[in-house]
VMD Tcl script that builds the backbone (N, CA, C; Angstrom):
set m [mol new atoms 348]
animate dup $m
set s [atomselect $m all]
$s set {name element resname resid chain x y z} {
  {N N UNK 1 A 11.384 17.389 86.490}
  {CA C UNK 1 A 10.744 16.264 85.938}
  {C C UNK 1 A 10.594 16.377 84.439}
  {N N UNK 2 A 10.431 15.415 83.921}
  {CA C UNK 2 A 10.615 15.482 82.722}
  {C C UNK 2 A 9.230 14.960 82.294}
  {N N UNK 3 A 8.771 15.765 81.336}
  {CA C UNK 3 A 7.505 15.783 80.372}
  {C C UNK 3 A 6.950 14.707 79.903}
  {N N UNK 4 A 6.037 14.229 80.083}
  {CA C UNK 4 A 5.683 12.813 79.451}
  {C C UNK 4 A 4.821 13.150 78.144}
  {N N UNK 5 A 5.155 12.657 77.141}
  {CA C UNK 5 A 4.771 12.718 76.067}
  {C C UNK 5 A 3.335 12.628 75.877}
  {N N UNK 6 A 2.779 13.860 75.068}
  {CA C UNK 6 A 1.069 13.966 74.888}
  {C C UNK 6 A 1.092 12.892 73.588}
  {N N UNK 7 A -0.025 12.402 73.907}
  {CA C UNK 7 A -0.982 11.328 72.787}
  {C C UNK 7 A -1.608 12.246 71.876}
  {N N UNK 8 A -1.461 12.073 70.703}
  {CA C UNK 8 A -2.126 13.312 70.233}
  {C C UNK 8 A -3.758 12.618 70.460}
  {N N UNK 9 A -4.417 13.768 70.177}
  {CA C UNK 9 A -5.783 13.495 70.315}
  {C C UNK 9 A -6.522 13.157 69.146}
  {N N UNK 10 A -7.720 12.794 69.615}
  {CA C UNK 10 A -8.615 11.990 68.609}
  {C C UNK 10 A -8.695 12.815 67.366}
  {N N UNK 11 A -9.160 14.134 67.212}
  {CA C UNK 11 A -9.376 14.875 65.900}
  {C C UNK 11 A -7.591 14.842 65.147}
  {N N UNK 12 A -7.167 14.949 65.856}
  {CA C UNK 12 A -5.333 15.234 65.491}
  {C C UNK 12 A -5.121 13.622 64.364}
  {N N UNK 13 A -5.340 12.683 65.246}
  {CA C UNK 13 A -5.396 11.258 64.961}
  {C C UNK 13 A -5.992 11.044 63.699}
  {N N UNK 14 A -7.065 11.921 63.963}
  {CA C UNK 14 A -8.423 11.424 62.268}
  {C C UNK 14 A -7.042 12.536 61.328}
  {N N UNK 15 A -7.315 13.339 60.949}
  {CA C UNK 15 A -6.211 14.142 60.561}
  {C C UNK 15 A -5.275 13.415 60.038}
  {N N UNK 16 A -4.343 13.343 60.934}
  {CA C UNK 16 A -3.053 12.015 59.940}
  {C C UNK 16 A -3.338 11.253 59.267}
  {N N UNK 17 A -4.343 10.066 59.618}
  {CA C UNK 17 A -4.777 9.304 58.880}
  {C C UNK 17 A -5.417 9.377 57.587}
  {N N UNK 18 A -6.671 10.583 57.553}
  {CA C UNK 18 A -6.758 10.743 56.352}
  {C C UNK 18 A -5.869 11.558 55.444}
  {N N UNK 19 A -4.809 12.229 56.012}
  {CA C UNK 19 A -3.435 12.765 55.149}
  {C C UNK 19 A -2.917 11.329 54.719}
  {N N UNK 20 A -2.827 9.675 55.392}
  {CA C UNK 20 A -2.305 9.033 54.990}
  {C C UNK 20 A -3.128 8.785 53.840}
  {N N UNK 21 A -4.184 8.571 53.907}
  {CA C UNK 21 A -5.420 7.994 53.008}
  {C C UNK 21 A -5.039 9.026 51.367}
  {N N UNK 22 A -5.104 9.952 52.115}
  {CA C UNK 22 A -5.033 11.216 50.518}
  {C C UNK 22 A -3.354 10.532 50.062}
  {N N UNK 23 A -2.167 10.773 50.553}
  {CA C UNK 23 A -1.164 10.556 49.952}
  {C C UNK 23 A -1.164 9.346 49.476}
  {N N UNK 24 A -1.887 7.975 49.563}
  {CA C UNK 24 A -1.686 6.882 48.698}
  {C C UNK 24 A -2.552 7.059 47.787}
  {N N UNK 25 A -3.671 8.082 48.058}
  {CA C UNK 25 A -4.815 8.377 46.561}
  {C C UNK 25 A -3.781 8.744 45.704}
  {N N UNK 26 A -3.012 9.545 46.120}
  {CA C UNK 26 A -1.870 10.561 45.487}
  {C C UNK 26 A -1.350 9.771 44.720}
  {N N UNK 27 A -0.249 9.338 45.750}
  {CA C UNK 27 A 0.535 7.998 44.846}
  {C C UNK 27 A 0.263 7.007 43.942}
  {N N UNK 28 A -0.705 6.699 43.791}
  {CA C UNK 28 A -1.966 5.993 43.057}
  {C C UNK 28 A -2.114 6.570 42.024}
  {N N UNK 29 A -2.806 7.368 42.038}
  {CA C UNK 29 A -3.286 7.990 40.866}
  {C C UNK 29 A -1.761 8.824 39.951}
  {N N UNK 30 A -0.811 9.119 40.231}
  {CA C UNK 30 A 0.491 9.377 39.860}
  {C C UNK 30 A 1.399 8.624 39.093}
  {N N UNK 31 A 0.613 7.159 39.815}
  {CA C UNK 31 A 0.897 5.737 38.857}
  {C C UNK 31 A 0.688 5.127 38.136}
  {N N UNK 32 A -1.126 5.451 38.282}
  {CA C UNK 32 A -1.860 5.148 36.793}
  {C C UNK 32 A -1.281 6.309 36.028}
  {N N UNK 33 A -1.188 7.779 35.915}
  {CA C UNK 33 A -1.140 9.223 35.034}
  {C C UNK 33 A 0.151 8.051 34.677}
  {N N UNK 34 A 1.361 8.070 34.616}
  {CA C UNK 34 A 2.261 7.748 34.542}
  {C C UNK 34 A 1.981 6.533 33.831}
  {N N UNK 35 A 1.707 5.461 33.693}
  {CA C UNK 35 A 1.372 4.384 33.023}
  {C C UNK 35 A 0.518 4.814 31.704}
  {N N UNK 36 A -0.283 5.790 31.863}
  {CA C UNK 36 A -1.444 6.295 30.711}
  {C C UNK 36 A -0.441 7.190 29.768}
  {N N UNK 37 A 0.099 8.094 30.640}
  {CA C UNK 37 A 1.981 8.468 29.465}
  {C C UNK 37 A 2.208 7.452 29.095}
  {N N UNK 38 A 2.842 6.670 29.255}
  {CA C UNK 38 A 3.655 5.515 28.857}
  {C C UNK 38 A 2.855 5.019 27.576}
  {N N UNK 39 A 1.992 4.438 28.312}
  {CA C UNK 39 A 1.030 3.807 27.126}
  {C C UNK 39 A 0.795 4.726 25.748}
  {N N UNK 40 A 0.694 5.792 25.964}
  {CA C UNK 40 A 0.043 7.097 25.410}
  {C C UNK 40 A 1.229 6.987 24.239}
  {N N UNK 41 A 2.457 7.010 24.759}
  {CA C UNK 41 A 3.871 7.257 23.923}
  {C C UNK 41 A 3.940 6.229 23.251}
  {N N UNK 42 A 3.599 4.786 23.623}
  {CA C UNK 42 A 3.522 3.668 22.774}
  {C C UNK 42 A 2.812 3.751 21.570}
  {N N UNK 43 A 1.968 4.153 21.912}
  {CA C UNK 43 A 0.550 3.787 20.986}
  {C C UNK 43 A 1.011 4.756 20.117}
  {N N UNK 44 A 1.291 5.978 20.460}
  {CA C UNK 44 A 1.427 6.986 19.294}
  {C C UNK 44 A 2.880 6.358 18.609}
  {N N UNK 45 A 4.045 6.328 18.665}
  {CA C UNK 45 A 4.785 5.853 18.220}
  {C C UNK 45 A 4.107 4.296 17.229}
  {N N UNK 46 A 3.807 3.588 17.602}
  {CA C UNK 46 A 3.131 2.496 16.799}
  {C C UNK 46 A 2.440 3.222 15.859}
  {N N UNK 47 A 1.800 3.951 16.336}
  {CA C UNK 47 A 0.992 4.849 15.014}
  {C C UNK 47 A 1.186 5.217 14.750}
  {N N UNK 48 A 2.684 6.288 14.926}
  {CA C UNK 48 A 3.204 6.968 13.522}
  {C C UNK 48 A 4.116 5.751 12.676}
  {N N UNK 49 A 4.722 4.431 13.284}
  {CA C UNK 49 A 5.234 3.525 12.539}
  {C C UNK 49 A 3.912 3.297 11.385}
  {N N UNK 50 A 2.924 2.744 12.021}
  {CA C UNK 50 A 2.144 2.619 10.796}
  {C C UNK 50 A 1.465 3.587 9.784}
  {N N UNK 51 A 1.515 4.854 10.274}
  {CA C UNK 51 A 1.109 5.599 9.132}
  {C C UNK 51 A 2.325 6.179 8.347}
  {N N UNK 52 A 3.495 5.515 8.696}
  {CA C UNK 52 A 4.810 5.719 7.599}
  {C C UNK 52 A 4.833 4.755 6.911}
  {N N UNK 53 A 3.950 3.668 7.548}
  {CA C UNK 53 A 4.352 1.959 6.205}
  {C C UNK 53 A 3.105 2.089 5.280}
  {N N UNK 54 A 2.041 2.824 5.921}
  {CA C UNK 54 A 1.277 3.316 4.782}
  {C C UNK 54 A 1.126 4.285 3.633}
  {N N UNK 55 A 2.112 5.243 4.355}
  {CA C UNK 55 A 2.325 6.123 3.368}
  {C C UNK 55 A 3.328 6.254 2.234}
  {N N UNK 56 A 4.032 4.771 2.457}
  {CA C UNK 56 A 5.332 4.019 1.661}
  {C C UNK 56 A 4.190 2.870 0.804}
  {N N UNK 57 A 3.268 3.271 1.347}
  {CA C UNK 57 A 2.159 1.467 0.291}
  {C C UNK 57 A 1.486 2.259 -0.241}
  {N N UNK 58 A 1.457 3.488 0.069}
  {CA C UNK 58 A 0.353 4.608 -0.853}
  {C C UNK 58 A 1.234 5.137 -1.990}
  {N N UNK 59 A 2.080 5.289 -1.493}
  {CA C UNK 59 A 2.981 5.937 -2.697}
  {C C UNK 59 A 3.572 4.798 -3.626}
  {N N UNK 60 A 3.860 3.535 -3.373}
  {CA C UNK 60 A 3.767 2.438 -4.189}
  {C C UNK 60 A 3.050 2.087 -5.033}
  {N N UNK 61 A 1.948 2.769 -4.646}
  {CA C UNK 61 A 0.864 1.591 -5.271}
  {C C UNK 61 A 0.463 3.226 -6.057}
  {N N UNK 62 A 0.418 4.293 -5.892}
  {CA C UNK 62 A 0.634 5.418 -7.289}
  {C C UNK 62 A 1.568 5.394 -8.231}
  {N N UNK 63 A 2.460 4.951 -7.191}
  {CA C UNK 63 A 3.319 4.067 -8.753}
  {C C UNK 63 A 3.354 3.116 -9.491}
  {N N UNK 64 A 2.561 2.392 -9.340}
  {CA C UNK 64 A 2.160 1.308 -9.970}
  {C C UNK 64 A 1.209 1.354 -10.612}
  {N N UNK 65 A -0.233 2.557 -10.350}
  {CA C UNK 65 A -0.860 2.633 -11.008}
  {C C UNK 65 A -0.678 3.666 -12.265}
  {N N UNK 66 A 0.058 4.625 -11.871}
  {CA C UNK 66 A 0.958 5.331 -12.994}
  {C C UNK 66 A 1.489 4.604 -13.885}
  {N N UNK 67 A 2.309 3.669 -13.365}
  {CA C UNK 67 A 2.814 2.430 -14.796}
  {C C UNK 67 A 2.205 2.180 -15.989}
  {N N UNK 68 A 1.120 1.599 -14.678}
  {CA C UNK 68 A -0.263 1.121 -15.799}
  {C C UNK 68 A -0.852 1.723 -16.171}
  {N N UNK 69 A -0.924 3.176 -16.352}
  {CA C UNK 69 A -1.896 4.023 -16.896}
  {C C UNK 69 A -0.569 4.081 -17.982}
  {N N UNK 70 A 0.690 4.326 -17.775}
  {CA C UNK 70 A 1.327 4.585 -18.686}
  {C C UNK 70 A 1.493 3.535 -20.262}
  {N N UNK 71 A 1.691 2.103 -19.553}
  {CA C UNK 71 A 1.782 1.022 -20.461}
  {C C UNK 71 A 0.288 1.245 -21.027}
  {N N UNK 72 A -1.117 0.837 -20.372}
  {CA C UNK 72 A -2.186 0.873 -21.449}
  {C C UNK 72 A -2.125 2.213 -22.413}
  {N N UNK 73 A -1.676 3.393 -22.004}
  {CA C UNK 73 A -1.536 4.395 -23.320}
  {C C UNK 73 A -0.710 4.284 -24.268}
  {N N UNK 74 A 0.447 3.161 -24.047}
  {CA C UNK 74 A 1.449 2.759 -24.926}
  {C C UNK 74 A 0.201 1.828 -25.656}
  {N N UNK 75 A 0.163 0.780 -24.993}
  {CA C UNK 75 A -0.961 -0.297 -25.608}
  {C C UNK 75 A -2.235 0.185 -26.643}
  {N N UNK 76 A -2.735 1.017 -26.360}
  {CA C UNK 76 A -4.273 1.837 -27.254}
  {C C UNK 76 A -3.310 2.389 -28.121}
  {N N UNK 77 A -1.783 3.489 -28.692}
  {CA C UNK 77 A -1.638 3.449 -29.202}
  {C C UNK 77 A -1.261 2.791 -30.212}
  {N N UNK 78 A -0.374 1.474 -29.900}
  {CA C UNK 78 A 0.167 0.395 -30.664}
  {C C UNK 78 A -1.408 0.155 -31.443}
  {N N UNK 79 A -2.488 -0.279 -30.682}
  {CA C UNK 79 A -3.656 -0.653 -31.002}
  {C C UNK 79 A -4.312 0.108 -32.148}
  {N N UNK 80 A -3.921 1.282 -32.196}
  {CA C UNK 80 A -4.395 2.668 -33.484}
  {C C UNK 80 A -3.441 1.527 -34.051}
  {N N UNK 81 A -2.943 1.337 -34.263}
  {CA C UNK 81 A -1.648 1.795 -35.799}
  {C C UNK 81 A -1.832 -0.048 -36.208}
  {N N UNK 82 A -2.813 -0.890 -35.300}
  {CA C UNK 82 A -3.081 -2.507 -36.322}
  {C C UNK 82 A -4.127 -2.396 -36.915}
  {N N UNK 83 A -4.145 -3.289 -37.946}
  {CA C UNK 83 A -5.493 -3.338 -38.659}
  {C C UNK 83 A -6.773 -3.728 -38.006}
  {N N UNK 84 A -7.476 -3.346 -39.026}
  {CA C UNK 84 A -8.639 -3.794 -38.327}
  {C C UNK 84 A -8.859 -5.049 -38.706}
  {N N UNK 85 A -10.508 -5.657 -37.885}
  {CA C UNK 85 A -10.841 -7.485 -38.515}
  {C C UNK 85 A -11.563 -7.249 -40.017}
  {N N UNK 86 A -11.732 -6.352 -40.338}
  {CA C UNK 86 A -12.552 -6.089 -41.591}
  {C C UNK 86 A -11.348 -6.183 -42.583}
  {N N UNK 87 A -10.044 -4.791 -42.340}
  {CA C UNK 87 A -9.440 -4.867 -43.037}
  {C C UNK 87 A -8.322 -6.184 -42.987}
  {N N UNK 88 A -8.605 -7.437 -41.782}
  {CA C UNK 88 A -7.920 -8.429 -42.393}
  {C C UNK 88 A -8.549 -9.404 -43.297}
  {N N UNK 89 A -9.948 -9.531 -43.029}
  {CA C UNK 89 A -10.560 -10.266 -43.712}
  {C C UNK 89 A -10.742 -9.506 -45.332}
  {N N UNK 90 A -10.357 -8.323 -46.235}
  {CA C UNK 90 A -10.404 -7.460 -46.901}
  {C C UNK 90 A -9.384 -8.411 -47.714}
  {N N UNK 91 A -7.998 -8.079 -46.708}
  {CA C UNK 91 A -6.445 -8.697 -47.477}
  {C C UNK 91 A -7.024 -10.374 -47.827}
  {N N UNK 92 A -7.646 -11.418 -46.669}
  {CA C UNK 92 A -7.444 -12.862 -47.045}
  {C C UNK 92 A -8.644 -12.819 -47.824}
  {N N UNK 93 A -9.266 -12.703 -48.111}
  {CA C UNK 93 A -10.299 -12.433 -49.741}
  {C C UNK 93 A -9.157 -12.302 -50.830}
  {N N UNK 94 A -8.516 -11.146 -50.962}
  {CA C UNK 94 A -7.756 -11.055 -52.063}
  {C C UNK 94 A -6.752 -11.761 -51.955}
  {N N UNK 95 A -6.090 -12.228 -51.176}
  {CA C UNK 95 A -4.876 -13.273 -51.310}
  {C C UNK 95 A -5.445 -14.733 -51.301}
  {N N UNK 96 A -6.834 -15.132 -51.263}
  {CA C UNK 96 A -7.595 -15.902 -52.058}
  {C C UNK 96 A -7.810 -15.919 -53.357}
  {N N UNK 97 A -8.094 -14.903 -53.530}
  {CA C UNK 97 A -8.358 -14.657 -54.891}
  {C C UNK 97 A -6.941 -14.374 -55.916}
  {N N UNK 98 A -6.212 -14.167 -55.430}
  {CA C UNK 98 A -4.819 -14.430 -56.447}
  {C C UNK 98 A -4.196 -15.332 -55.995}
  {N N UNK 99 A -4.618 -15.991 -55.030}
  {CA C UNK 99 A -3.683 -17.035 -54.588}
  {C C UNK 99 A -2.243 -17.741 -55.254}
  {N N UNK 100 A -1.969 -16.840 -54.265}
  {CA C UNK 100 A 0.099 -16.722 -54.764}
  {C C UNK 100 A 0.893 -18.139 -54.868}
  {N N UNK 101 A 0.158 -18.981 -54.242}
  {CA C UNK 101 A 0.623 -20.649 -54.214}
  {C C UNK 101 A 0.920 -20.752 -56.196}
  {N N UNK 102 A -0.380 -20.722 -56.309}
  {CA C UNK 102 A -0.052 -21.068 -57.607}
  {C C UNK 102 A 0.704 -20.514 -59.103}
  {N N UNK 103 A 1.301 -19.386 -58.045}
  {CA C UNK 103 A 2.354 -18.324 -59.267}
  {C C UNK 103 A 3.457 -19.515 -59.462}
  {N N UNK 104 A 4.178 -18.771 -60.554}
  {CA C UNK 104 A 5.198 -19.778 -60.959}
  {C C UNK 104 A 7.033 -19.287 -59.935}
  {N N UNK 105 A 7.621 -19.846 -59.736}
  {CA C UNK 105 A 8.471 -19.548 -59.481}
  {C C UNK 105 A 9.772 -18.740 -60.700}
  {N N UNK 106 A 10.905 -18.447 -60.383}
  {CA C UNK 106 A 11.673 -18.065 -61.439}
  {C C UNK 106 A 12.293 -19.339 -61.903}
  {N N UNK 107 A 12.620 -20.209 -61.239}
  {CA C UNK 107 A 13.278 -21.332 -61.644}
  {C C UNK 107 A 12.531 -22.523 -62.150}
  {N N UNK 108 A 11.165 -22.513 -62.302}
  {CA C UNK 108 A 10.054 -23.405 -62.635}
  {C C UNK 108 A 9.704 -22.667 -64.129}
  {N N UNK 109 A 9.980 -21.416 -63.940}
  {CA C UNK 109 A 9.294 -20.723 -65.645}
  {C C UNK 109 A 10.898 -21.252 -66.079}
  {N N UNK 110 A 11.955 -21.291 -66.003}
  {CA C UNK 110 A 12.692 -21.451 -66.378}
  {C C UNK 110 A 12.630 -22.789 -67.435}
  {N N UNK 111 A 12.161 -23.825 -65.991}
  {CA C UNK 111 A 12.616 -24.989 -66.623}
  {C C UNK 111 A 11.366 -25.287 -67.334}
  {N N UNK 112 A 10.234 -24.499 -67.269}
  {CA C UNK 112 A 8.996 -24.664 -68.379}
  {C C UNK 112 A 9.683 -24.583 -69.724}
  {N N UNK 113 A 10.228 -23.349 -69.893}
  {CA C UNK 113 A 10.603 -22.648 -70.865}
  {C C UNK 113 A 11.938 -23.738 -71.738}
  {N N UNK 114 A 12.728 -24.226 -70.808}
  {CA C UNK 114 A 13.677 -25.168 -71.569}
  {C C UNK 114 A 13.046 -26.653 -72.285}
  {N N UNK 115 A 12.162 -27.249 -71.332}
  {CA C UNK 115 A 11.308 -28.456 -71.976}
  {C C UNK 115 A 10.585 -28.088 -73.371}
  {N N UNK 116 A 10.464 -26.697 -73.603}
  {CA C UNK 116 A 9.443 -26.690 -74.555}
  {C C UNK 116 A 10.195 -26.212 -75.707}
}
mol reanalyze $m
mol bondsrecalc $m
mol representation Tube
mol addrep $m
């Protein structure tokens, strides 16, 4: 005769089932870990993109402020070497006071000199 197949029993039964229960915790949680990589690799990649476009706007913008430190030291020197408002108002006093309008020309003493 041939054997008729045992049912497994009740504790046997609980057993499988919660082996089923644990292996979809398993699988589960294997899927979020796996998604949280993923994400994880995104995010960091995005963030090293942006701390390379910043560190290309940082170094821009030292160069730019280098410029300008360079041009205003051109500028303050040019600025040494103009006069001052004293010494312009110094010169238009005296070029008032001889006021060159009324010198004679060479060709005006000339023709003074022939009329007379």
């Amino acid at each position: 005769m041939a054997e008729e197949p045992k049912t497994p029993t009740k504790p046997l039964i609980d057993v499988q089932r919660r082996l089923r229960v644990l292996e979809e915790r398993y699988t589960v949680l294997r899927r979020k870990n796996q998604l949280v990589d993923e994400n994880f690799l995104r995010v960091e990649e995005e963030l090293r993109k942006e701390m390379n476009k910043l560190n290309e706007e940082y170094t821009e913008l030292r160069r730019l402020v280098i410029d300008i430190d360079d041009k205003l030291d051109r500028f303050l020197e040019q600025v040494k070497t103009t006069a001052s408002r004293e010494e312009v108002l110094v010169l238009k006093k005296y070029l008032e006071m001889w006021d060159p309008v009324q010198y004679l020309t060479h060709e005006e003493a000339r023709r003074l000199l022939e009329t007379q």
